[in-house]
ROBASE-956785 format. One record per residue (C-alpha): residue number from 1; residue in three letters; chain; x negated, y, z. Coordinates in Angstrom, 2 decimals, padded with zeros to 5 digits, always signed. Layout:
<kollums>
+------+------+--------+---------+---------+---------+
| paza | fifi | nudren |       u |       v |       w |
+------+------+--------+---------+---------+---------+
|  NUM |  ALA |      A |       X |       Y |       Z |
...
+------+------+--------+---------+---------+---------+
</kollums>
This chain:
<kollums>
+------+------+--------+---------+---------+---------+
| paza | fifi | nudren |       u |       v |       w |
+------+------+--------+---------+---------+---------+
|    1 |  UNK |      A | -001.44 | +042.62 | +042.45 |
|    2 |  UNK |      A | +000.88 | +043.57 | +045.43 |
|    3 |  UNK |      A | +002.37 | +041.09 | +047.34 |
|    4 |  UNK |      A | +005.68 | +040.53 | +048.16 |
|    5 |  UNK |      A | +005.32 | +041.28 | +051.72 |
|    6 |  UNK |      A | +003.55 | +045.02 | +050.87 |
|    7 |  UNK |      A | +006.44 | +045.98 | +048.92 |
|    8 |  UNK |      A | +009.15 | +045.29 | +051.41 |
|    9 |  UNK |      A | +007.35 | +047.69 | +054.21 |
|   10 |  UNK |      A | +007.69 | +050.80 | +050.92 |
|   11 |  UNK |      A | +009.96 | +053.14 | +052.41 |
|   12 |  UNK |      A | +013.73 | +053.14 | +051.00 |
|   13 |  UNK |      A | +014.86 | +054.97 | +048.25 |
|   14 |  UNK |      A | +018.81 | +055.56 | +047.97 |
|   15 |  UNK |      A | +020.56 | +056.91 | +045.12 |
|   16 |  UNK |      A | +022.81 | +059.87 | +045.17 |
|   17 |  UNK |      A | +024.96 | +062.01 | +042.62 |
|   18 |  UNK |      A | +024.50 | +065.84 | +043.80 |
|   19 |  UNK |      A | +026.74 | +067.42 | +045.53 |
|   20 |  UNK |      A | +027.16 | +071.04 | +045.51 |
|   21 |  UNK |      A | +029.79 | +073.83 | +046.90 |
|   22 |  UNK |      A | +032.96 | +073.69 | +044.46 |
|   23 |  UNK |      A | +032.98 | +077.74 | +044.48 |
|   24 |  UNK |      A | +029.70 | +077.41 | +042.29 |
|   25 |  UNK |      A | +031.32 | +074.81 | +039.57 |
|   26 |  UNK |      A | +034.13 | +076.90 | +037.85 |
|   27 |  UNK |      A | +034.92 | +074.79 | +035.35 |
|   28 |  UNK |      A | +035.89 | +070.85 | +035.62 |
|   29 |  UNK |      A | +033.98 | +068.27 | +033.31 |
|   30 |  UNK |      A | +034.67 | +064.22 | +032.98 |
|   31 |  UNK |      A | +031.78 | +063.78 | +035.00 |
|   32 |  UNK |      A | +031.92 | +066.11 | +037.73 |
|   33 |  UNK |      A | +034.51 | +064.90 | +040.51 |
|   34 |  UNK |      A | +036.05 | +067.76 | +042.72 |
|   35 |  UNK |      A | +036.70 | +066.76 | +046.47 |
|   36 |  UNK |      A | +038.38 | +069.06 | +049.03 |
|   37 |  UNK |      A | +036.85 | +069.79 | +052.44 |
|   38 |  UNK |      A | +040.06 | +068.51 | +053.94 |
|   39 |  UNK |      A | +039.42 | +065.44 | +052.17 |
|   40 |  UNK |      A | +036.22 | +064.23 | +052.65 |
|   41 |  UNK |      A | +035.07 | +065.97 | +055.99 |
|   42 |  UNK |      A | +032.46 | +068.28 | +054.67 |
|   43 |  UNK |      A | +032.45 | +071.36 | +055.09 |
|   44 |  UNK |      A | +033.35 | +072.94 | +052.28 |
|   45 |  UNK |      A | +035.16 | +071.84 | +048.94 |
|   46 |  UNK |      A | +032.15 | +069.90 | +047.30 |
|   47 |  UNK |      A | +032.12 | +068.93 | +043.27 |
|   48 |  UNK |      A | +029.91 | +065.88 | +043.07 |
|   49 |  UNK |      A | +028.16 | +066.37 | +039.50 |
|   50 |  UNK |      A | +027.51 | +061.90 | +037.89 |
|   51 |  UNK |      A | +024.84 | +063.68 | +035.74 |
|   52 |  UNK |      A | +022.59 | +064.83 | +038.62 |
|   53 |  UNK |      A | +021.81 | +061.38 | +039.61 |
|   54 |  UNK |      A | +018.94 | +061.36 | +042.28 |
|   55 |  UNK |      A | +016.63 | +058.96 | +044.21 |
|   56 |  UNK |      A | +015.72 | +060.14 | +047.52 |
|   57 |  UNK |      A | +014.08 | +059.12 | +050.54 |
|   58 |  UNK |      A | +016.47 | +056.94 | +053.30 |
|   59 |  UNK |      A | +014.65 | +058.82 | +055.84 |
|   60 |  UNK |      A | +015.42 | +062.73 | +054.58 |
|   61 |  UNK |      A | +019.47 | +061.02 | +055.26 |
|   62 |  UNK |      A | +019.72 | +061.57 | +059.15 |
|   63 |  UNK |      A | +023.58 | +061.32 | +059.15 |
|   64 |  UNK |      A | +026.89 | +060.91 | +057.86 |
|   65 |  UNK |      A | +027.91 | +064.05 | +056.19 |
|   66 |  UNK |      A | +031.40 | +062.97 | +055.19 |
|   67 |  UNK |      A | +033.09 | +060.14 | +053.46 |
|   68 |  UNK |      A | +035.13 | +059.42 | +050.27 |
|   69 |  UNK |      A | +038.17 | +057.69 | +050.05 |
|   70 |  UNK |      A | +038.02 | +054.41 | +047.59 |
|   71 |  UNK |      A | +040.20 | +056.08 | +044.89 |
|   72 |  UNK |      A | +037.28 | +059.28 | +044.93 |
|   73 |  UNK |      A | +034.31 | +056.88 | +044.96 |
|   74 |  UNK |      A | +036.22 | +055.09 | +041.46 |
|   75 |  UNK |      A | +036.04 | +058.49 | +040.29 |
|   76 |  UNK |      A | +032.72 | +058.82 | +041.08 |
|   77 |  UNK |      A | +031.66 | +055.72 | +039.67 |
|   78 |  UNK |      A | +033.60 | +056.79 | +036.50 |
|   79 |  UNK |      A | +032.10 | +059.76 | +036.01 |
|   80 |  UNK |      A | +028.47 | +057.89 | +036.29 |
|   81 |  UNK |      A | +029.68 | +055.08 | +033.81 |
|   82 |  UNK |      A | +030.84 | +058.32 | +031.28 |
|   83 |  UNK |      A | +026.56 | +059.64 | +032.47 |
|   84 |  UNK |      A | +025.04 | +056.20 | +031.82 |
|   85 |  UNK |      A | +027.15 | +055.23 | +028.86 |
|   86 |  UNK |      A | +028.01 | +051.62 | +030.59 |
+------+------+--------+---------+---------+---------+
</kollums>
């Protein structure tokens, strides 16, 4: 049995939904979300895809790569809702 204790010093895992370039994603789906670069502060137009959901490592994030504006992230989160059937 692990204790308590042991499991809080695990590293921590964050979720994501993938990003990727917006030149590669030609065609717009109910759950992909297209974000300018203008917009969010990357640096290029991005399409965030719900059904790429990943867990990665906190560590492998070393900074903020750009933000979303609270009407994008209810996108988002619609788009992963549409993914996860909720």
């Amino acid at each position: 049995m692990v204790s308590d204790d042991a499991i809080n010093e695990l590293p921590l895992v964050v979720t994501v939904i993938a990003g990727t370039s917006g030149r590669n994603i030609l065609r717009d789906y109910s759950t992909n979300v297209r974000v300018t670069a203008e917009e969010c502060g990357l640096p290029r137009d991005t399409v965030f895809m719900a059904f790429q959901i990943r867990a990665v490592d906190a560590s492998r994030l070393h900074e903020l790569a750009g933000t979303l504006s609270d009407v994008r992230m209810r996108e988002v989160d619609a788009a992963r809702r549409v993914v996860l059937s909720l």
